[in-house]
C-alpha positions, 0 to 999 in steps of 0.5 A: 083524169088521172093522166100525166099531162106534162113534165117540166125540166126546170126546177119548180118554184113551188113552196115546199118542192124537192129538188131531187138532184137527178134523182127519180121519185118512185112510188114504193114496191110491194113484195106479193110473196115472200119467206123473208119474215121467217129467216130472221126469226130463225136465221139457221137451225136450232137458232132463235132471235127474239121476236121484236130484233127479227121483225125490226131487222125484216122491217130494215131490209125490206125498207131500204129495199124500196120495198112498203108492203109485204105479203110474207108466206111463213111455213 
């Protein structure tokens, strides 16, 4: 029923189990509102990157952050 019923301490025997080393699993974050987007493209005035760097360097930042959806507010 869409619960958590139980957590187990010791490593899983389960084929294909990740053993994450104390590390937590979480799901990804979702950012509701951001202007980020635009500072790449436009990263100070009079200057412009090409479009496909801006989006892969937001893409980069936003990623490591955690971060798998965006709502970006541009102006």
């Amino acid at each position: 029923d869409a619960l958590i019923v139980g957590l187990d301490t010791e490593r899983s025997h389960a084929a294909g189990a990740l053993h994450l080393e104390g590390d937590y699993l979480v799901p990804g974050l979702v950012e509701l509102h951001t202007d980020n987007m635009e500072k790449h493209f436009v990263p100070r005035p009079g200057v412009q990157w090409p479009s496909m760097a801006a989006v892969m360097a937001h893409d980069t930042q936003i990623a490591a952050a955690g971060i798998t959806t965006v709502f970006d507010s541009l102006s």
